[in-house]
N, C-alpha and C positions, 0 to 999 in steps of 0.2 A: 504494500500500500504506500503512494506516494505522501510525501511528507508534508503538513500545511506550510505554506509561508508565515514567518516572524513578523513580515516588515511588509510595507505596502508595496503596489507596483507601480516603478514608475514611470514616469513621463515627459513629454517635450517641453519642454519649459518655451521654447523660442515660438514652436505649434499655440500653447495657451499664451501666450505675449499677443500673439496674429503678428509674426516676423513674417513679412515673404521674402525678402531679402535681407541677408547678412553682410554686412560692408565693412570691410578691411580697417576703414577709418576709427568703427565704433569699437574701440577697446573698451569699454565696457561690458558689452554685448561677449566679447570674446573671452573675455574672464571667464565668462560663467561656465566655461566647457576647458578653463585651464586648470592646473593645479598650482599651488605654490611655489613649483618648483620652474613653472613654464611649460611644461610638459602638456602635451593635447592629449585629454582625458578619453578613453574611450567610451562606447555607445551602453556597455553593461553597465558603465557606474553612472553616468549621466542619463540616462534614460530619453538619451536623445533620438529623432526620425532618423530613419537611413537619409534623408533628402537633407533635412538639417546638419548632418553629422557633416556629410559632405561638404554641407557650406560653410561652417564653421574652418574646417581644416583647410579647406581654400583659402580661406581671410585669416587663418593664422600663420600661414607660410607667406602668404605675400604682406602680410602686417611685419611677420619675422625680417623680408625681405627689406622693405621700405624703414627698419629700424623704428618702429613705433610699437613692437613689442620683442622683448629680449628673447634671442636666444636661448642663453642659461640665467641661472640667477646666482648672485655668489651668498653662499650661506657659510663663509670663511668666518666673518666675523659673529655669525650665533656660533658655531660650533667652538670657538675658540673661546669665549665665554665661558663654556660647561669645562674646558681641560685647564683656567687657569686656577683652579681653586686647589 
């Protein structure tokens, strides 16, 4: 017998916004499918559309491109914090 879900299911955030398009410009918009790290979150943890998933990752590699969102993010100075004690 399959197991209930814990946790709700979820959903398009950008679908319930009524996004039809996703523009490279709007780093805000693109956060929402980034991680901390910068890294483009995939579709199981974000509960994003296959159609949105796609447009997000287009507007983060050319946002990447155009330098209006980082690459990497340097997390040198949190980590160095925790090893000077």
């Amino acid at each position: 017998m399959a197991e209930r879900r814990k946790y709700g299911k979820k959903f398009c955030k950008y679908t319930e916004m009524k996004v039809t398009f996703i523009d490279y410009k709007s780093a805000d918009l693109l956060k929402l499918s980034m991680s901390e790290r910068g890294k483009i979150m995939p579709r199981r943890l974000t509960g994003n559309s296959k159609n949105s998933q796609e447009m997000v990752e287009k507007a983060i590699k050319r946002a990447r491109h155009m330098a209006l969102v980082p690459y990497i993010v340097n997390t040198q100075n949190v980590t160095d914090a925790a090893f000077m004690r």
